[in-house]
TORMARPA-324941 format. One record per residue: y negated, z negated, x of N, C-alpha, C in turn; residue number from 0. Coordinates in steps of 0.001 Angstrom, whole numbers, plus 500000, padded with zeros to 6 digits. Layout:
     nyy     nzz     nxx    cayy    cazz    caxx     cyy     czz     cxx  pos
       Y       Z       X       Y       Z       X       Y       Z       X  NUM
...
! end
This chain:
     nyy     nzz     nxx    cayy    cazz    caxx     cyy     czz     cxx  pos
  448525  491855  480486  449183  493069  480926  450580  493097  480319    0
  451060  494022  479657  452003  494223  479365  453120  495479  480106    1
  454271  494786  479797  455497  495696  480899  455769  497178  479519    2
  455613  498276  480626  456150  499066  479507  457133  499144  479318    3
  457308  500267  477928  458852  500290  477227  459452  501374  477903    4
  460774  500906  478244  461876  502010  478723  461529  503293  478065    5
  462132  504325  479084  462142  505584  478509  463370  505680  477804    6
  463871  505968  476973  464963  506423  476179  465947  507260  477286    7
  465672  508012  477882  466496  508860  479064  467059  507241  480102    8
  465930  506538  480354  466467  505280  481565  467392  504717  480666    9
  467543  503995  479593  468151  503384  478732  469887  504141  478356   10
  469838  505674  478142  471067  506189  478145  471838  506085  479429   11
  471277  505308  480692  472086  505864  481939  472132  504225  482581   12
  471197  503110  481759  471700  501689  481954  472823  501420  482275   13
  473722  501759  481357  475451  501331  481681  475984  501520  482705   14
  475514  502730  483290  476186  503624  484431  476379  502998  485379   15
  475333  501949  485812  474661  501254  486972  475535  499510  486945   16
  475677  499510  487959  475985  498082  488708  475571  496631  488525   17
  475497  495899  487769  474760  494797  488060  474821  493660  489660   18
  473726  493528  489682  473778  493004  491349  475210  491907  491008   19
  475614  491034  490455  476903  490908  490447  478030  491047  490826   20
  478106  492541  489875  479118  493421  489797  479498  494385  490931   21
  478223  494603  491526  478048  495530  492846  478537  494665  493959   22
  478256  492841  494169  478573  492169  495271  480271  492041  495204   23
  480319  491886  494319  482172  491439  493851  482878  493074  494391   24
  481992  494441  494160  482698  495353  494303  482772  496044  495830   25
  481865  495601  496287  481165  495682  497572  482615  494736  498223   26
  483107  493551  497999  483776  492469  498752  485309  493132  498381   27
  485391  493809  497267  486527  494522  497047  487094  495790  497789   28
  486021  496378  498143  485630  497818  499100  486262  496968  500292   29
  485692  496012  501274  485675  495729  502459  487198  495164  502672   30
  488019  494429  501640  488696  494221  501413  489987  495393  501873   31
  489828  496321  500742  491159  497595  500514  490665  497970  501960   32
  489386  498207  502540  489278  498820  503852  490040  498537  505221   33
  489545  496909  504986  489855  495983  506302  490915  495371  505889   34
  491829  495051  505074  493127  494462  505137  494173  495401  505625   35
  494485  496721  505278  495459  497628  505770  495466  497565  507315   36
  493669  497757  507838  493585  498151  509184  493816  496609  509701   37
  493946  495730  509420  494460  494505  510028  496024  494450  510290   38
  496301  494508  508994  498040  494302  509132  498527  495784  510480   39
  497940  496912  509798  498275  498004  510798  498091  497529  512136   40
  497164  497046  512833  496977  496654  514540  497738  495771  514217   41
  497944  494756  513349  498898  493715  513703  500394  494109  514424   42
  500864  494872  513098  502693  495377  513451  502826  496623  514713   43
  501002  497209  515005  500982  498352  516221  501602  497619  517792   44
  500686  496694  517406  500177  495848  518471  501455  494873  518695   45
  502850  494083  517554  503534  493498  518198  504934  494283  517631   46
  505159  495077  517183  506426  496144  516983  506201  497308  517187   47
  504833  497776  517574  504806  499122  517835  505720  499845  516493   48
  504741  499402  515340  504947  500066  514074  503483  500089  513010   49
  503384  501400  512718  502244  501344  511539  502520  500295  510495   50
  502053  499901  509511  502248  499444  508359  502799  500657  507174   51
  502575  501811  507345  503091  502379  506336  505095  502894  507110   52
  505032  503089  508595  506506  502873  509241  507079  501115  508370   53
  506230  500632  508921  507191  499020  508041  507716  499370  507212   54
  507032  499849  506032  506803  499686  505008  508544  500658  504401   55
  507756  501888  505309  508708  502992  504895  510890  501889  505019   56
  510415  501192  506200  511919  500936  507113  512088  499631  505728   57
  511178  498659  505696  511312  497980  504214  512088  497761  503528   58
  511154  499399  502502  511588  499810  501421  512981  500049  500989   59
  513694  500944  502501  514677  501450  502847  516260  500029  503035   60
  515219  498977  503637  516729  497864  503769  516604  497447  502345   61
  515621  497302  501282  516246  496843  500106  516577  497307  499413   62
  517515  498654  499800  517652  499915  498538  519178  500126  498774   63
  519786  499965  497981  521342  500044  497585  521668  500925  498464   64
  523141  500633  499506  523148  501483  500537  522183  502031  501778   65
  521199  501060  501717  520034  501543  502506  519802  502935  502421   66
  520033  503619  501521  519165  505041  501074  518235  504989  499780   67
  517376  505944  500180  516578  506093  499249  516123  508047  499507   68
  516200  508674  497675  515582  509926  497894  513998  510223  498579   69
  513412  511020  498976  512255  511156  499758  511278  510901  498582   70
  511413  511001  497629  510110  511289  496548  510320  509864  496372   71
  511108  509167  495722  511220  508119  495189  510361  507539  496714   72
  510431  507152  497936  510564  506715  498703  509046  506744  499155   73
  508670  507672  498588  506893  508372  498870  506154  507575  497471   74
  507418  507443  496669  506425  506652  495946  506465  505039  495566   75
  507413  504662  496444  507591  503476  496727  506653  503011  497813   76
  506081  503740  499093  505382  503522  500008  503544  504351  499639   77
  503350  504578  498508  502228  505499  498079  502045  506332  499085   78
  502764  507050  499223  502381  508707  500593  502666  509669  499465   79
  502560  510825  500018  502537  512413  499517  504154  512387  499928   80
  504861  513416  499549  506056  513590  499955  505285  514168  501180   81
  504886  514827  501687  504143  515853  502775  504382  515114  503855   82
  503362  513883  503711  502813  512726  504810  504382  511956  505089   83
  505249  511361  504241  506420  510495  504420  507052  511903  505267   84
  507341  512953  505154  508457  513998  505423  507768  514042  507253   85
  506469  513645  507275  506701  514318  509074  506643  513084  509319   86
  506338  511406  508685  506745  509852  509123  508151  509826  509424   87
  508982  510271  508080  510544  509963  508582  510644  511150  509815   88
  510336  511872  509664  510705  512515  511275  510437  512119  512153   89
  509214  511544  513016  509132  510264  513873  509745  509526  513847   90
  509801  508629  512769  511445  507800  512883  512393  507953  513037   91
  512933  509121  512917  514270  510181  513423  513975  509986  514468   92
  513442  511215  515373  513228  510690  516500  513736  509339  517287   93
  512556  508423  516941  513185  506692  517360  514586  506271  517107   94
  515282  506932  516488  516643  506615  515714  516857  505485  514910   95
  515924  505640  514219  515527  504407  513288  516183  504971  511628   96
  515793  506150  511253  516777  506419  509974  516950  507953  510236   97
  517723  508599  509305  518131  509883  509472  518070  510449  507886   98
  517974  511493  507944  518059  512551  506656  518915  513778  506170   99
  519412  513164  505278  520547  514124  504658  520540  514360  503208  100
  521206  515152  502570  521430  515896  501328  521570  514918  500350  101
  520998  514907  499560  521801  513855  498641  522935  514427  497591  102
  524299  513493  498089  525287  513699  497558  525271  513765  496039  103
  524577  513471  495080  524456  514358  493776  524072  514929  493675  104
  522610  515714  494154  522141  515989  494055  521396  516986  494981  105
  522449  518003  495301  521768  518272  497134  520366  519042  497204  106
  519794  519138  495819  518547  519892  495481  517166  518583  496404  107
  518028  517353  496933  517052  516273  497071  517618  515858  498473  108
  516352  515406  499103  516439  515110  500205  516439  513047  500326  109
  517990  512661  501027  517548  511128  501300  516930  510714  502522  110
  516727  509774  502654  516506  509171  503962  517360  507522  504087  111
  517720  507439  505170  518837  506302  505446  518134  505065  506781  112
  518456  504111  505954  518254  503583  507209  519443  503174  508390  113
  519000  503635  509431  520063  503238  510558  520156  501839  510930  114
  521168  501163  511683  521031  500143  512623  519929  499763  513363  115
  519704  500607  513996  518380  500283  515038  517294  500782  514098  116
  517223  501551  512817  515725  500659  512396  516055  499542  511586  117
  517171  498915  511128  517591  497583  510594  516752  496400  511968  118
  517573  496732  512594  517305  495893  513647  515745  495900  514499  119
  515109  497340  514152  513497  497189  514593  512756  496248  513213  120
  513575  496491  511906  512519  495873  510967  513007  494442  511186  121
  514427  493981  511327  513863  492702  511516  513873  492024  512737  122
  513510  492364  513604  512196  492142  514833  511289  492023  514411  123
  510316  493284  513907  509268  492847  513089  509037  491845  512354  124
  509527  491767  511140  509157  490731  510145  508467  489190  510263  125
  509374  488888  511210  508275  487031  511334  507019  487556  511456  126
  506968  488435  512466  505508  488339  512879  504315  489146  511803  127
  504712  489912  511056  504304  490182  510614  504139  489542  508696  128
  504988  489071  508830  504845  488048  507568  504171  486550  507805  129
  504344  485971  509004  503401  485317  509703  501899  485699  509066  130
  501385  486759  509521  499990  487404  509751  499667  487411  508504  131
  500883  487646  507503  500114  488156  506143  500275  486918  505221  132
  501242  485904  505598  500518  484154  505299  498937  484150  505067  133
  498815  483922  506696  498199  483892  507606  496477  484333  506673  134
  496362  485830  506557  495570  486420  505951  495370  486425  504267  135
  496451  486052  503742  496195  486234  502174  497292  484680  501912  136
  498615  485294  501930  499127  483834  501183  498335  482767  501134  137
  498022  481971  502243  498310  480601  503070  496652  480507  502390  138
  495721  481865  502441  494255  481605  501925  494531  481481  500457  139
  494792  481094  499670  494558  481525  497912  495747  480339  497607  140
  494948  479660  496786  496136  478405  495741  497514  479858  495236  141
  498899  479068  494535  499360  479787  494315  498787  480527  492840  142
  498243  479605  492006  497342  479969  490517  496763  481206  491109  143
  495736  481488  492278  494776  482659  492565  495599  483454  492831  144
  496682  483579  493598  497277  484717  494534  498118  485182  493070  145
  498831  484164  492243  499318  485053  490791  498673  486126  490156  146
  497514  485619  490567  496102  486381  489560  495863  487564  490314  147
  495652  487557  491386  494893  488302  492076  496556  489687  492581  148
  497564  489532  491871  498684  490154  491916  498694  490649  490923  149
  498647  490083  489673  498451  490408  488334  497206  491163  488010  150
  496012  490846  488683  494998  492003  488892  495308  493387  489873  151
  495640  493469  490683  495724  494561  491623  496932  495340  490508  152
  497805  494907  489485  498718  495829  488854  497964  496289  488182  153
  497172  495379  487004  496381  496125  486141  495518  497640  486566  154
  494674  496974  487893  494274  498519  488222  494620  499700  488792  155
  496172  499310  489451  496852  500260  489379  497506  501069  488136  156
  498038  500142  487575  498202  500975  486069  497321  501987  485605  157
  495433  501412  485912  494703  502558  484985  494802  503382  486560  158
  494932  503309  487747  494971  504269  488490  496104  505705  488254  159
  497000  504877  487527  498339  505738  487583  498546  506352  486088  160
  497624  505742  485393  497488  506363  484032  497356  508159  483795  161
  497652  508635  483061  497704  509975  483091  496598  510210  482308  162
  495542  509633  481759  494425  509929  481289  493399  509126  482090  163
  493213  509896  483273  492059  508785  484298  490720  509269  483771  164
! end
């Protein structure tokens, strides 16, 4: 008995497809981007009563010259929409964690500042939440893997951010 020959149509659309491999590695990559955010997020909910993208935002903000940063820059320092960061920093207003004003060169642009008391909510936060992320990634991976696996996540951001996707 012999196996028949591919159709020429199955053969043009071979590539397209997954090798069981390629599909398990991508499958562990999926569960990964899924379940690591929503971890760290209950983590900092659950002991600062802060999202991970609030951290992130308050962060970004203490390592930025003067603790300001413009909203766009700031949206794209934390990957949000300007849209999504513009009603976040307003909750944080609220909390009196940072505030928003004109930017003095530029008053066509909106900054955001960090205050005292979100200085002082982010570092409350931090042990515990740098703890967790030891905890979950550092403390798991030699330092050789975690280089790599840093040096990989840029690469595919790069072709993510490429202007010919």
């Amino acid at each position: 008995m012999t196996t028949p020959e591919p159709s020429p149509q199955a053969d043009e659309h071979a590539d397209l497809w997954l090798t069981s491999a390629e599909l398990a590695s991508w499958m562990s990559v999926v569960r990964l981007i899924t379940r690591l955010p929503w971890a760290i997020d209950a983590q900092l909910l659950r002991d600062a009563d802060l999202s991970m993208v609030e951290y992130m935002t308050l962060a970004m903000l203490s390592e930025a010259p003067e603790r300001s940063l413009r909203m766009s820059v700031l949206a794209e320092h934390t990957s949000s929409s300007l849209s999504r960061l513009s009603h976040l920093v307003k909750r944080l207003e609220r909390r009196g964690y940072v505030r928003r004003e004109a930017d003095p060169v530029d008053g066509r642009f909106t900054n955001a500042i960090l205050l005292p008391a979100g200085m002082s909510k982010l570092e409350s936060a931090a042990p515990g939440h740098v703890a967790y992320v030891r905890h979950l990634v550092v403390d798991n991976l030699s330092g050789e893997r975690l280089r790599r696996l840093g040096q990989d996540a840029e690469r595919i951001l790069r072709r993510i951010d490429s202007p010919a996707r």
